[in-house]
C-alpha angles and dihedrals in degrees: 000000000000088000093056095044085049093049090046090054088048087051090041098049090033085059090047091054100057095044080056103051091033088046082051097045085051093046084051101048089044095050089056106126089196137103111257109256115267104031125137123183106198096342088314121134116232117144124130095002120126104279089232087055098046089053089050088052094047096050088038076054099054096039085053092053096043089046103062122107142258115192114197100195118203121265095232086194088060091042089241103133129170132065126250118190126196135196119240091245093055104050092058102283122128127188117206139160103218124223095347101102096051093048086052095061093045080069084073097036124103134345131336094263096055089043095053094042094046079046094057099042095039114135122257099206129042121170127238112230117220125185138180123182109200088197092077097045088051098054092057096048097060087036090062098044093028093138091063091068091042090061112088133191122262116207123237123261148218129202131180107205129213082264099059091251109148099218122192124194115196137245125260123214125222127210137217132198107254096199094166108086085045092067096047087055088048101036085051092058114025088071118073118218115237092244097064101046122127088038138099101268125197098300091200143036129188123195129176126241106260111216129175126200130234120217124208114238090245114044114182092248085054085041095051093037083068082066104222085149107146142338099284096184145016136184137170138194124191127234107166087127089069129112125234101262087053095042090049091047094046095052091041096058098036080055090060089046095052108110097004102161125215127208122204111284102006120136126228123224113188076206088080096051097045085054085048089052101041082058114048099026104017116205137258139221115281134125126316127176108234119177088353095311136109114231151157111288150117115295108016107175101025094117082055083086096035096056096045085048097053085047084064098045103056085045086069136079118245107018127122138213117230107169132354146142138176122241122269089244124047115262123227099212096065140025119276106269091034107083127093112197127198130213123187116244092010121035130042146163118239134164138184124236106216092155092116084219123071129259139235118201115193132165140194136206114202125159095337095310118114116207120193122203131195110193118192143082124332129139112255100218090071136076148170138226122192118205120167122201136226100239094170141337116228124217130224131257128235101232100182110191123184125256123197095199088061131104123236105276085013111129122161118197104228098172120039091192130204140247120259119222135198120219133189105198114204118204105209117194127206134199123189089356089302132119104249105156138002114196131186099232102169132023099197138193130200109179127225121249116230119243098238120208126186117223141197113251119278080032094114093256127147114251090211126112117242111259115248094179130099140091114327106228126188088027152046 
């Protein structure tokens, strides 16, 4: 009986004795203030190590990361010199390991057996989040060069002066921030690849200011290749023997022709400046010539300015007549063959411009005197002359009409008439000063007015009444 209770109080106190030393190896493992062995946060090593240190080298981790720089150096095209450099931090990246810290402190938190237990099971591997937001980057680029998106393009010009001097003034570019290959060069480094993590990565980046140019629609090379270069012809008629009504027509429509532009290969109808005319200006009565006489209308003088356009016209290179006629009476601005008359409805003046440049038509009213300018493109070493030729002189005929108020053998001579004429006009070209080629550019006709004689009646006269119809030339 004694041996068995002897044998129960060695079990006992042998039982006691292990609870104690396995309580105390449990106490031990779950006191620990370490990081368990093995474990790596973002491709850092910090197993084993004290848990106070291992926060320290995380943070001192993170701060590294978000410390490094990013060096934004001046575009000197764009006149945007100096450098700014930013931290990453600054510029929208964060650096975190997720999750790590916390589990860290749960090493020191509640009682030996949940400490041991977190410590067993604790994680061997926790990921370091890195982000990067462009937009912010982004912001403080343009922030820094923000006078560079405020500037815009101004086109080219061209002026022709009171001289006749054709004047350009250039273009000016403009410039924008182009951020956006910046932030593919950033957002490719600032984050640093899992592969490479625990190291030392590239501490600094620098990246140049991208800048694009904007161009203005029109540039001065776009604004010279339409080949306005110099005046390449002028011509003037005189017209101080007009009356008001006539003067007032001839320097309104020459008003609506000044700076009439011309694109190649356009074609020109005097139809559309006379509308032009009608419509800002209107007209007012002066002569016209219907059925080959001169007499009161609307109008009167606008074919003043046609004609002396169509003489500076045929004095220019590549140019090309479309439709023209002269008038039915000589006109005494101009020499015969050189006129070109207008009618509304049925006959108009039209040219070509085959130039292959465009063409600037200005005029100028002074002292009764209308000039008329073509500016464009045109060799200098060539020019034109214009003679026209006396073919015939046509005499007039003898038109007798009756007339009841008069005595037998009375006639009265009421029309003296005027002789027609037919004119060949030759258009001579010269290079370099030399005859190289004459041309026959117009076969015209002005017809002869009857002398017209009123008769008594049985004098052989016509009873019929003289016709005041027909088309209305030099008017509306």
């Amino acid at each position: 009986m004694v041996k068995k209770l002897h044998l129960w109080l060695i079990i006992i106190f042998a039982l006691l004795l292990i609870g104690t030393v396995g309580y105390g190896a449990l106490s031990y493992y779950a006191g620990q203030d370490t990081v368990p062995e093995k474990v790596m946060a973002g491709g850092v090593d910090i197993g084993g190590m004290p848990v106070d240190d291992a926060l320290t080298k995380l943070d001192q981790y993170e701060q590294m990361l978000e410390s490094r720089t990013v060096t934004v150096e001046g575009n000197a095209a764009a006149k945007a010199e100096g450098n700014k450099e930013w931290k990453a931090a600054e510029i929208g990246y964060k650096a975190e390991f997720a999750g790590v810290k916390t589990e860290l402190k749960k090493l020191r938190t509640g009682n030996a057996w949940t400490r041991a237990k977190f410590r067993y099971h604790f994680p061997t591997s926790f990921e370091l989040k890195q982000t990067y937001d462009p937009a912010v980057f982004d912001k403080l680029v343009r922030a820094q060069w923000d006078w560079i998106d405020s500037n815009e393009p101004a086109n080219a010009t061209r002026t022709i002066t009171n001289n006749d001097k054709v004047v350009y003034t250039p273009h000016t570019e403009a410039y924008r921030i182009d951020v956006e290959p910046l932030e593919k060069q950033v957002a490719s480094w600032i984050i640093v690849p899992d592969n490479q993590l625990g190291g030392q990565p590239e501490q600094k980046l620098s990246v140049q200011l991208g800048v694009k140019t904007v161009h203005p629609d029109i540039t001065l090379e776009k604004l010279k290749a339409e080949g306005i270069d110099r005046k390449i012809m002028e011509l003037t008629t005189d017209f101080s023997t007009s009356a008001e009504g006539r003067a007032y027509n001839v320097t309104s429509t020459a008003k609506a022709l000044n700076d009439w532009v011309l694109e190649p290969g356009e074609v020109f109808s005097y139809g559309d400046v006379v509308a032009k005319t009608e419509k800002e200006f209107g007209y007012k009565e002066a002569p016209v010539i219907s059925n080959g006489k001169l007499v009161p209308g609307i109008g009167g003088g606008i074919c003043q300015v046609s004609s002396t356009l169509y003489n500076a016209i045929i004095r220019t290179a590549g140019i090309d007549i479309v439709e023209r006629r002269n008038h039915s009476l000589p006109v005494s601005y101009l020499p015969k063959g050189q006129d070109a008359t207008f009618a509304s409805g049925s006959i108009d003046f039209r040219f070509r411009n085959s130039t292959g440049k465009k063409l600037i038509i200005r005029t100028v009213v002074e002292n009764r005197k209308l000039t008329v300018k073509l500016f464009g493109t045109m060799p200098d070493n060539i020019r034109y002359d214009i003679d026209s030729v006396l073919v015939k002189t046509v005499q007039p005929a003898v038109q007798k009409v009756t007339d009841k108020t008069l005595g037998a053998g009375q006639s009265v001579t009421v029309q003296k008439g005027s002789v027609g004429y037919v004119v060949d006009t030759y258009r001579t070209m010269f290079k370099d000063g030399k005859q190289v080629s004459r041309e026959k550019i117009t076969h015209d006709t002005y017809r002869a007015q009857p002398v017209i004689v009123h008769v008594a009646a049985g004098a052989g006269g016509s009873a019929g009444s003289q016709n005041s119809g027909g088309v209305v030339e030099d008017g509306i």
